[in-house]
C-alpha positions in Angstrom: -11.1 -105.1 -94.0 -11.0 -107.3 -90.8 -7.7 -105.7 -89.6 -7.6 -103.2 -86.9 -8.7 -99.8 -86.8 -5.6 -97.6 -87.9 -4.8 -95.7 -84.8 -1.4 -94.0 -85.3 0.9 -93.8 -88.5 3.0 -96.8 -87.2 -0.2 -99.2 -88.0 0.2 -98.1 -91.4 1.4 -101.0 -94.0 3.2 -98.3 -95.9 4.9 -96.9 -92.7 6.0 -100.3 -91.3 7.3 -101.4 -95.0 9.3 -98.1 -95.0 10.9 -98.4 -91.4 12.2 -101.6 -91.9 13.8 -100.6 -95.2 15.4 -97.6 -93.5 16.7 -100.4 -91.1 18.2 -102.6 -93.2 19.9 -99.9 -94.7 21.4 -98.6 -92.0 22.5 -102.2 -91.5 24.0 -102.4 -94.4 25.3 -99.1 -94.7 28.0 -100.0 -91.9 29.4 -102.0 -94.6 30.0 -98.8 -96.6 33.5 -97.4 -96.9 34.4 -94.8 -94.0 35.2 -92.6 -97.0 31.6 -92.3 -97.7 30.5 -92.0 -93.8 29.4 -88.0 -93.7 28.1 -88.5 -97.9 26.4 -91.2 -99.1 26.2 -93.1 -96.1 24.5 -90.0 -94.2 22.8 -89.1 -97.2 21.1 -92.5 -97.7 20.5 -93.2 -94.2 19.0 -89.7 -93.9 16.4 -89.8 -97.1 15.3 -93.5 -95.9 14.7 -92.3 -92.3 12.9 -89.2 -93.8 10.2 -91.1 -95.7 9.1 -92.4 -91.8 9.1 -89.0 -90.4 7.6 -87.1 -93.4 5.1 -89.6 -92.8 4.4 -89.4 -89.6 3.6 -85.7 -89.6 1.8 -86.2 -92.7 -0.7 -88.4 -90.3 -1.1 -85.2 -87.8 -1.9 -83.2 -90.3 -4.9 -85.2 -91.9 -7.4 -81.8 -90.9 -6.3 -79.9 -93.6 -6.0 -81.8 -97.3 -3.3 -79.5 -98.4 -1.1 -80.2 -95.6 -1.7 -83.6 -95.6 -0.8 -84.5 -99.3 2.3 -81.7 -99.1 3.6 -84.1 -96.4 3.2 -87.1 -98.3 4.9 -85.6 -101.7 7.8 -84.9 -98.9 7.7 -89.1 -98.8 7.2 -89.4 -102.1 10.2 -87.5 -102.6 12.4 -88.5 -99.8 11.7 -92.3 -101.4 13.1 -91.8 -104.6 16.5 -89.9 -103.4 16.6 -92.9 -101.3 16.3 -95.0 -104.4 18.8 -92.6 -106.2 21.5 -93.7 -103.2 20.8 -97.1 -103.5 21.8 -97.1 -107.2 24.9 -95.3 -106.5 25.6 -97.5 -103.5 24.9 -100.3 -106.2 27.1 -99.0 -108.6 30.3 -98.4 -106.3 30.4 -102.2 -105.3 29.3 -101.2 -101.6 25.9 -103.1 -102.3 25.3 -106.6 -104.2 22.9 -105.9 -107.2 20.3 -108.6 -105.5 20.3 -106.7 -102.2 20.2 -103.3 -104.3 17.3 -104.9 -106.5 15.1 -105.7 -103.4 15.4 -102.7 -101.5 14.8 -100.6 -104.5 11.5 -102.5 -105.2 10.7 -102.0 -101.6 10.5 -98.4 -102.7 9.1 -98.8 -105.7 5.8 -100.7 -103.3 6.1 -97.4 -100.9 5.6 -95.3 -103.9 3.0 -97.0 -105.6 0.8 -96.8 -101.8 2.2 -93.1 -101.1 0.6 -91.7 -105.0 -2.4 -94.0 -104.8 -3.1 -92.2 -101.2 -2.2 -88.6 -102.7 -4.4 -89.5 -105.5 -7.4 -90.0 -103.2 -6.5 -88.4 -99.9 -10.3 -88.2 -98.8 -10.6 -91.4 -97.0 -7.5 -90.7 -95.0 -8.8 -87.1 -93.8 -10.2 -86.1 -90.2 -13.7 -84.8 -90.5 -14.6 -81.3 -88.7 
């Protein structure tokens, strides 16, 4: 690898990719109409911030496989509501279709990592 040792969930590619795309949404969510302030604009900000936090106790919890991949389903599934919001956001003018396009694709990277690490959760475990 050559990179350094993976010490806490923030050193994660995956985790890193999915903060700052829960930061530029937030960013552009003050665009958002106040209207939308305690639904989509919670909602979205909510599910994006979610995928960092589901992930981050999916890390502590790398003893025990079941816990561990239960967590990471909770990203998995916290990514694509966030993806669900975007297309709404998209779709009521209160995000350009380029800007909606890249973050959405964003997701579709975290997704990709988050079932290729469910799918094979072994080297990610803590051994007894």
């Amino acid at each position: 690898m050559g990179k350094e040792p993976i010490k806490s969930h923030e050193d994660l590619e995956v985790y890193q990719m999915a903060f700052k795309a829960a930061m530029k949404i937030f960013a552009l969510s003050k665009k958002f109409p106040t209207e939308e302030k305690y639904s989509l604009t919670d909602q979205i900000r909510r599910s994006s911030r979610s995928v960092c936090a589901n992930m981050a106790e999916a890390w502590r919890k790398r003893r025990y496989e079941a816990a561990f991949i239960a967590k990471l389903n909770d990203c998995e599934a916290e990514a694509a509501e966030t993806q669900t919001w975007l297309k709404f956001a998209v779709k009521c003018d209160y995000l350009d279709v380029e800007r909606g396009r890249e973050i959405y694709g964003t997701y579709n990277r975290i997704l990709g990592i988050l079932v290729t690490i469910i799918n094979n959760p072994s080297p990610w475990l803590l051994k007894h």
